[in-house]
C-alpha positions as CSV (number, residue, x, y, z in Angstrom):
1,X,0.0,0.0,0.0
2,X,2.6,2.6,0.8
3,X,5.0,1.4,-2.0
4,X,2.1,1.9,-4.3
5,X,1.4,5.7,-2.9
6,X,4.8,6.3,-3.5
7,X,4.9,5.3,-6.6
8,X,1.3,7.7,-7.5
9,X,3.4,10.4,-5.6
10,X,6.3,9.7,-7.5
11,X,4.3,9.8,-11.0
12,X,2.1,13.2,-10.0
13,X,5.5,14.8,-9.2
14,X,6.6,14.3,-12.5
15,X,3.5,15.0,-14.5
16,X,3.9,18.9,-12.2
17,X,7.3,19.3,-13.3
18,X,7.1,18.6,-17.1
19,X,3.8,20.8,-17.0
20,X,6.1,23.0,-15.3
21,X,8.6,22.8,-18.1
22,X,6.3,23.1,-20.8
23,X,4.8,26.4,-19.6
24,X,8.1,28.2,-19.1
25,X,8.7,27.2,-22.8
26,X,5.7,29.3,-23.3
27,X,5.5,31.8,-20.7
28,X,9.3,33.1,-21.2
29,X,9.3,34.2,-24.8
30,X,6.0,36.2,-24.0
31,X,7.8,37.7,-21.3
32,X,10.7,38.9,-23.0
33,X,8.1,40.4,-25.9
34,X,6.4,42.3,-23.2
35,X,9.4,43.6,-21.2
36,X,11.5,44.4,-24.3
37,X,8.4,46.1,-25.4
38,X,8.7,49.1,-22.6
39,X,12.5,49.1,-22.6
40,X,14.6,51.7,-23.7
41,X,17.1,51.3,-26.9
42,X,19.9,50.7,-24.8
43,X,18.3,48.1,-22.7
44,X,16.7,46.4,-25.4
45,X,20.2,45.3,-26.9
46,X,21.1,42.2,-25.1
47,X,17.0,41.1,-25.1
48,X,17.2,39.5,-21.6
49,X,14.2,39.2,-18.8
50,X,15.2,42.2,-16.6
51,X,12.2,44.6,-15.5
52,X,12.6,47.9,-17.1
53,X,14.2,50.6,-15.6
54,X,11.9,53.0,-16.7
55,X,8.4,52.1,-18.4
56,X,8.1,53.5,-21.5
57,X,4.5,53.5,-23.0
58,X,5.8,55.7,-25.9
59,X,7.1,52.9,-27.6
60,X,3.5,51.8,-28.9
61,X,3.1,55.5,-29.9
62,X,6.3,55.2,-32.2
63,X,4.9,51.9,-33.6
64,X,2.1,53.3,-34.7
65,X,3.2,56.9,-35.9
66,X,6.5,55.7,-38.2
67,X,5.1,51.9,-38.2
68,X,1.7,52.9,-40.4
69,X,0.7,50.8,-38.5
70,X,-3.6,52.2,-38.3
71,X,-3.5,51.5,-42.4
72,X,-2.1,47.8,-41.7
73,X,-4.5,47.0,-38.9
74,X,-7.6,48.3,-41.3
75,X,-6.1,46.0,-44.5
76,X,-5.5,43.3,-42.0
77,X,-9.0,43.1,-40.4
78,X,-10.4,43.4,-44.2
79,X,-8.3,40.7,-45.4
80,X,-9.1,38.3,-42.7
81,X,-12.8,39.3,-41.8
82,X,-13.7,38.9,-45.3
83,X,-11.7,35.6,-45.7
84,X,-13.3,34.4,-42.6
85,X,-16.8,35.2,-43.4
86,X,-16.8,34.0,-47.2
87,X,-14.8,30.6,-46.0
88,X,-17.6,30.0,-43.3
89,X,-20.1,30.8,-45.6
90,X,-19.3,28.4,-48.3
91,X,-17.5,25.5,-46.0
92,X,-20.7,25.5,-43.7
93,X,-22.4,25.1,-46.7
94,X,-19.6,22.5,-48.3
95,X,-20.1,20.4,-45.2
96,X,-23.6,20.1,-45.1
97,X,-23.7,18.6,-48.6
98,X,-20.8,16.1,-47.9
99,X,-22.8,15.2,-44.9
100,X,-26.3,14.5,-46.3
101,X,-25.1,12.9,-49.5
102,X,-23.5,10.3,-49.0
103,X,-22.5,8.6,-52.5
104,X,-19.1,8.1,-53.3
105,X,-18.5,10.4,-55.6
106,X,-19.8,12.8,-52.6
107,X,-16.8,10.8,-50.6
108,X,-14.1,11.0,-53.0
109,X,-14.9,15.3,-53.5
110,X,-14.8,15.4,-50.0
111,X,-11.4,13.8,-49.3
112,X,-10.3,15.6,-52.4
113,X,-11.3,18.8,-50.3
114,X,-9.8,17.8,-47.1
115,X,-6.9,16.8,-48.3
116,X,-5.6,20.7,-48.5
117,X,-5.1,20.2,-45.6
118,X,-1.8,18.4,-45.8
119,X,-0.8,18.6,-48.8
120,X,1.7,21.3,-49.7
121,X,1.0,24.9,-51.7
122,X,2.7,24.9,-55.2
123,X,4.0,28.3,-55.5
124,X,4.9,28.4,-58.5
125,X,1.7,27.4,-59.8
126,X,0.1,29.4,-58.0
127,X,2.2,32.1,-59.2
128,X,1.5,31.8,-62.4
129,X,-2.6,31.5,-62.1
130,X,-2.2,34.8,-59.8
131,X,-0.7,36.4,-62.8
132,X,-2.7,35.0,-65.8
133,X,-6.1,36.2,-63.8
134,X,-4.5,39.4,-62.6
135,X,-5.2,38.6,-59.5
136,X,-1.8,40.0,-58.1
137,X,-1.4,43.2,-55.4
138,X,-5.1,43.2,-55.4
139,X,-7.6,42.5,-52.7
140,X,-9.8,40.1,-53.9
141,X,-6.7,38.2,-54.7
142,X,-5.8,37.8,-51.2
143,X,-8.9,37.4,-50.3
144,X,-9.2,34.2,-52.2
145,X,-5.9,32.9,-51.3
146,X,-7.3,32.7,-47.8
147,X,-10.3,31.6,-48.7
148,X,-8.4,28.8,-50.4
149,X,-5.7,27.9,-47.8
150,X,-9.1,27.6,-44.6
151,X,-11.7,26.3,-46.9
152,X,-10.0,22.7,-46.2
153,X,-9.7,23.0,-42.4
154,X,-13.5,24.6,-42.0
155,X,-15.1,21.9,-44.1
156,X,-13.6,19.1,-42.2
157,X,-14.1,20.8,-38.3
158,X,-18.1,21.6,-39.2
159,X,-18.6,18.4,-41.3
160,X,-18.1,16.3,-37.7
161,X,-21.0,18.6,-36.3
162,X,-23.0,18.3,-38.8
163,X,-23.1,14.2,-39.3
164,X,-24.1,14.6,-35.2
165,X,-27.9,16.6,-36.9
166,X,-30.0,13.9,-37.0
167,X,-31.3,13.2,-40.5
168,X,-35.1,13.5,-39.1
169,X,-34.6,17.2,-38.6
170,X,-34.2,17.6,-42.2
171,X,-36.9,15.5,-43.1
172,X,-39.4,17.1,-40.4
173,X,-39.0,20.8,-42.3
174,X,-39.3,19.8,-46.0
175,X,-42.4,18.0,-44.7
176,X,-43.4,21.4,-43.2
177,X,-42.6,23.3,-46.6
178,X,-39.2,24.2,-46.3
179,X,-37.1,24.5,-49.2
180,X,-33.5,23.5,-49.5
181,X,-32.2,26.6,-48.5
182,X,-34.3,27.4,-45.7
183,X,-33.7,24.1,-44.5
184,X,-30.6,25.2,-44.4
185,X,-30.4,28.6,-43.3
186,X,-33.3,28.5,-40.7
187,X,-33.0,25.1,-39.2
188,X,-29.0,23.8,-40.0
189,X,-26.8,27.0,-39.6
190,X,-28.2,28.3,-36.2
191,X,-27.7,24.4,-34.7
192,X,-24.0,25.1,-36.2
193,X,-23.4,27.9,-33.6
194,X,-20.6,26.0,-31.8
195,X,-18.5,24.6,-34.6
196,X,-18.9,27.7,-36.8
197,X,-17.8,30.0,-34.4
198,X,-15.1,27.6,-33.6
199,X,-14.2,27.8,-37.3
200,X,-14.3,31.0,-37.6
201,X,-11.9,32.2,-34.7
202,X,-9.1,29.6,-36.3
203,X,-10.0,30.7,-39.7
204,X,-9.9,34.5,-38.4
205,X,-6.3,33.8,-36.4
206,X,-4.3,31.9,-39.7
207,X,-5.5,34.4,-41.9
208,X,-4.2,37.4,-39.7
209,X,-1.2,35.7,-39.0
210,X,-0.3,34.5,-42.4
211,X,3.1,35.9,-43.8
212,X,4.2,34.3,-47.0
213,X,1.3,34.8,-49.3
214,X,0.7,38.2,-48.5
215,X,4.7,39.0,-49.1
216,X,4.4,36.9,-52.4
217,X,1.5,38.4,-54.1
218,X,1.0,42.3,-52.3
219,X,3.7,44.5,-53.9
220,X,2.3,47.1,-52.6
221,X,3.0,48.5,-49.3
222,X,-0.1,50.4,-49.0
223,X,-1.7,46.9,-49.3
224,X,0.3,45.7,-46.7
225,X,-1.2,44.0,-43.4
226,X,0.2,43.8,-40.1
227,X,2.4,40.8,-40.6
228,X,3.7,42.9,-42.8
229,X,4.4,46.3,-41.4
230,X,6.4,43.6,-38.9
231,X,8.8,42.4,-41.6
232,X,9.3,46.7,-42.9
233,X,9.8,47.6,-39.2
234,X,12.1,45.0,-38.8
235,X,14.2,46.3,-41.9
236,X,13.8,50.4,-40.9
237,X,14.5,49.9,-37.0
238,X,17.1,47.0,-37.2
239,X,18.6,47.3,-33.3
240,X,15.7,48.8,-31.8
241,X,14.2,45.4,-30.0
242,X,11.7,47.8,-27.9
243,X,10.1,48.9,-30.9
244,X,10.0,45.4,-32.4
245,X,8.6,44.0,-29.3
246,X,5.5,46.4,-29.3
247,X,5.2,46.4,-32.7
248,X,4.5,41.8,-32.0
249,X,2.3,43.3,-29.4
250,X,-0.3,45.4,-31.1
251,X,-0.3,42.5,-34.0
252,X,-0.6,39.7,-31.4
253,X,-3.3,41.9,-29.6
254,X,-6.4,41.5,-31.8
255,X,-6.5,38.0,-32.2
256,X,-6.1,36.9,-28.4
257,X,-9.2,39.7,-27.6
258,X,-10.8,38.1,-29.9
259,X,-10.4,34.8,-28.7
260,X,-11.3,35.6,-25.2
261,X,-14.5,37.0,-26.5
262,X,-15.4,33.8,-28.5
263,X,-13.6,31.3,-25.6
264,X,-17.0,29.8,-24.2
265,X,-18.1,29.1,-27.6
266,X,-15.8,27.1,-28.7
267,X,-17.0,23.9,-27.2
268,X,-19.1,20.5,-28.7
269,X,-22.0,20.5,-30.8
270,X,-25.3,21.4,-29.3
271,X,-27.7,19.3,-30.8
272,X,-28.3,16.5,-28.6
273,X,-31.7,16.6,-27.7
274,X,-32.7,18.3,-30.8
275,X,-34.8,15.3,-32.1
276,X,-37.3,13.7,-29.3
277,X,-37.7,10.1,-29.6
C-alpha cells in the first residue's frame, strides 16, 4: 500500500514538473516580448528578462506613428474578416452537402477537399494562375488565397458537427414546406453555432497571422497588413528590439481579444436533444 502511494506520488511529481517545463517554454518568450516592449534602446540590446528601468509607453506611440501601423490594422481586419466570413459561408455550406449525400462520388470530393489540408501549396503554380487572372497586389486576390488555404480545415471541423444533426430534422421541415435553403439557413446553420464560431476564430487567427502569401503576391505597401508592417519595421529599425517588441504586441493583440470573447463558444456541438424520440 505505501509502495504503491509512493509510486502515484512519485508519477504526480513528474506530471507537475514537465507541465512546469512546458509552460516556461511558453511563458518566457512572452515575457521577453512584453518587457523588451517598454524598454529603452539601450536596454533592449542584449533582449534579456530584466524589468525595465523606466516604463516607456511611448514605444506603442512610435509603432504606430513611423510603423503605419492604423493602415495595416484596417487591411488586416479586411483581409481576414472577409476571408473568414466568405470561407464560413461556403465550407458551412460544403459540409452540409458532404454530410447528407453520402454517395461516393460525394466521398471522394470530400477527401479531395480535405486533403488541403496536408498537402503542400505549389507556389509556382500558383504564381502563375495569380498572374494569368490578374489577381496579383489586389484585394480580392488575397482574399481568395485565404479563402483557399481555410476552406479545407472549415469543411472538415463543421462536417463532424454536422453528421451529429439527425437526418429526421431535415426530413421534419421539408415536410413542413421548407425549401433547401431554408432548410438550411433556418433550421441547419443556427444548430452550427458551436462549430462555426469555432471555425471562424481559427480561420480568423491563420488568416491574420499569415506571412508568405501576403509577401508573395501584395507588392504594394499600402496593401500591406500587419504581418507585414512587422517584416518593414524590422528592416527600418534594425537594433531597436523595444520597438520590435511592441510592434509583436499590437499585431498579437487583436486576435487573443478576440479569442477571449469567442472562448466559451468554442466547445461541442449542441444538438443532442434536438430530435425527441
Amino acid at each position: 500500500m505505501v509502495y504503491t502511494t509512493k509510486n502515484k506520488f512519485v508519477q504526480i511529481l513528474l506530471k507537475n514538473i514537465l507541465a512546469w517545463i512546458a509552460s516556461l517554454l511558453v511563458i518566457i518568450p512572452a515575457l521577453l516580448v512584453l518587457f523588451n516592449a517598454f524598454k529603452g534602446d539601450g536596454e533592449t540590446l542584449n533582449m534579456n528578462l530584466a524589468l525595465p528601468k523606466q516604463w516607456l509607453f511611448t514605444n506603442f506611440t512610435t509603432v504606430i506613428e513611423k510603423g503605419k501601423l492604423l493602415r495595416s490594422f484596417i487591411n488586416s481586419m479586411f483581409y481576414a474578416g472577409a476571408g473568414t466570413v466568405l470561407t464560413l459561408f461556403f465550407g458551412s455550406m460544403a459540409a452540409y452537402v458532404f454530410s447528407r449525400r453520402r454517395s461516393k462520388g460525394m466521398a471522394a470530393l470530400y477527401m479531395y477537399v480535405v486533403l488541403g489540408m496536408v498537402i503542400p501549396i505549389n507556389y509556382v503554380t500558383l504564381t502563375k494562375t495569380m498572374i494569368t487572372l490578374h489577381l496579383t497586389n489586389t484585394s480580392p486576390g488575397i482574399i481568395l488565397l485565404y479563402m483557399a488555404m481555410q476552406t479545407p480545415f472549415t469543411v472538415f471541423l463543421i462536417y463532424g458537427f454536422v453528421s451529429k444533426i439527425p437526418v429526421e430534422l431535415d426530413e421534419a421541415a421539408i415536410l413542413d414546406g421548407c425549401t433547401p435553403i431554408q432548410l438550411y439557413v433556418k433550421i441547419i446553420f443556427p444548430m452550427l453555432k458551436s462549430a462555426v464560431i469555432t471555425a471562424g476564430v481559427l480561420c480568423f487567427l491563420n488568416c491574420w497571422n499569415e506571412f508568405m502569401m501576403p509577401l508573395y503576391f501584395l507588392h504594394s505597401s499600402e496593401k500591406w497588413p500587419m504581418t507585414l508592417a512587422i517584416y518593414n519595421f524590422f528592416g527600418q529599425y534594425e537594433m531597436k528590439w523595444n520597438l520590435i517588441c511592441a510592434d509583436v504586441i499590437l499585431t498579437c493583440a487583436p486576435v487573443m481579444i478576440l479569442y477571449q470573447l469567442c472562448q466559451k463558444y468554442i466547445v461541442g456541438g449542441q444538438t443532442a436533444g434536438a430530435v425527441k424520440g
